[in-house]
C-alpha positions as CSV (number, residue, x, y, z in Angstrom):
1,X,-35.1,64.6,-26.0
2,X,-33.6,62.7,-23.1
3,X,-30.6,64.4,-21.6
4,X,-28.0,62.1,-18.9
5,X,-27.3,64.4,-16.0
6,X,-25.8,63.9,-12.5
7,X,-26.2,66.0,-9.3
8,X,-23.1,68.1,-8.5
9,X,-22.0,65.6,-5.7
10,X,-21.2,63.1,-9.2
11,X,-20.2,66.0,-11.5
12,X,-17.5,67.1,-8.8
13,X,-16.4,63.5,-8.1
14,X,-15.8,62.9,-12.0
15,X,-13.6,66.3,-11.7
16,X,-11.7,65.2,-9.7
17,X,-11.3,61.8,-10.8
18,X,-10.2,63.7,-14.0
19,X,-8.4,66.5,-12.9
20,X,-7.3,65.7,-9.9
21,X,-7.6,66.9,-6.1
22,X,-5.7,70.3,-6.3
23,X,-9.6,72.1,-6.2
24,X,-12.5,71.6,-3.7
25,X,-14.6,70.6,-6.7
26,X,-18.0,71.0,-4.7
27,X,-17.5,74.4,-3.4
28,X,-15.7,75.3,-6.7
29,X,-18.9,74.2,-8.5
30,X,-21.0,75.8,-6.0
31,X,-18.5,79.2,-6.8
32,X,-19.2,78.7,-10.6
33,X,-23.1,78.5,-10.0
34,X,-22.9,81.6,-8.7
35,X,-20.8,83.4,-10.6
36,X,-17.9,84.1,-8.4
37,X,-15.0,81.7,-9.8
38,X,-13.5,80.1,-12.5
39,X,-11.0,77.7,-13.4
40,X,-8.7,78.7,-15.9
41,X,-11.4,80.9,-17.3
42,X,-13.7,78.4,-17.7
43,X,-16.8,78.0,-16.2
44,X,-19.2,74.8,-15.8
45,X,-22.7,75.4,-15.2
46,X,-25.4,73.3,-14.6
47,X,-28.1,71.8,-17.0
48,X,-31.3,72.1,-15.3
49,X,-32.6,72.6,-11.3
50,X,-34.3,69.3,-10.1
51,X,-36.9,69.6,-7.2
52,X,-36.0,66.6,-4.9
53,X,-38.4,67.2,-2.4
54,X,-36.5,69.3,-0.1
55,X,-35.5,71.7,-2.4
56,X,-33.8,72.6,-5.7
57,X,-30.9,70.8,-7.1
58,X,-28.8,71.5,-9.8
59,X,-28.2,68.9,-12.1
60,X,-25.1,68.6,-15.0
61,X,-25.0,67.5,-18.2
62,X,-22.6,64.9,-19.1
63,X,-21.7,66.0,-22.3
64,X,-21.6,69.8,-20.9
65,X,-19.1,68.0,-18.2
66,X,-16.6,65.8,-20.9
67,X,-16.7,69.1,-22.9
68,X,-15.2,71.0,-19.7
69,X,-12.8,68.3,-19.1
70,X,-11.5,69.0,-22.3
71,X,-11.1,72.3,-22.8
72,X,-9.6,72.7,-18.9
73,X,-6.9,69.7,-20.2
74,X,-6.4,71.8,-23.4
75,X,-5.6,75.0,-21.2
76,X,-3.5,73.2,-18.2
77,X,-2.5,69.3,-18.9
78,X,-2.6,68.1,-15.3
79,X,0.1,67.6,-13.2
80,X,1.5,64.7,-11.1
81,X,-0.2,65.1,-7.6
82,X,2.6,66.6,-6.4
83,X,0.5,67.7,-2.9
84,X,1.5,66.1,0.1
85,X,-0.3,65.2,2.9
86,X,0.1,67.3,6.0
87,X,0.7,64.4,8.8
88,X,1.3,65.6,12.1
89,X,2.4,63.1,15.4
90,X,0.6,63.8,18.6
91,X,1.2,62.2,21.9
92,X,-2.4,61.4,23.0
93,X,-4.1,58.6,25.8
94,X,-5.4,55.8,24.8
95,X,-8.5,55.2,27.3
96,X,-9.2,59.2,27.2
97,X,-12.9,58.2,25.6
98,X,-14.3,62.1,25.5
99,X,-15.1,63.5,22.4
100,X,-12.9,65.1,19.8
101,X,-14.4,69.0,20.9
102,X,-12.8,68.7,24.3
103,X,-9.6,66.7,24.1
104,X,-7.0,68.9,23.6
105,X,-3.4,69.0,23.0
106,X,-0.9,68.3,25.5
């Protein structure tokens, strides 16, 4: 039996692309894997663990994904992104070239 997975880098980008950015959906799934969060009470595990030649990867199921989707969209229909960026002005010098970790704030 053939099963369509993704890694969790493509499970959380179709979470967000469905339920929008209010969560960190990789360190939420990371949370979920092990054991230490859910969302709405639900949880989304992964399908099976993938050696990709570095080390284990977990890998979701599609189907275990759209199933997710739905029940979280049963439980909370989203809302309008209604979070705003945080922008903030800074006086800063052009020709300073050093790197981020030293220029500070004036």
């Amino acid at each position: 039996m053939k099963v369509k997975t993704v890694p969790a880098s493509e499970a959380a980008y179709i979470l967000r692309s469905k339920l929008g950015a209010v969560r960190a959906w990789d360190d939420m799934l990371a949370d979920m894997r092990r054991g230490k969060s859910t969302y709405f009470g639900l949880v989304l595990i992964p399908y099976l663990c993938s050696h990709d030649g570095k080390g284990s990867r977990p890998y979701y199921s599609l189907v275990d994904i759209a199933d997710f989707i739905g029940a979280v969209l049963a439980v909370a229909p989203p809302s309008p992104a209604t979070i705003s960026l945080q922008v903030r002005e800074f006086e800063v010098d052009p020709t300073d070239k050093r790197s981020w970790k030293v220029r500070v704030l004036p």
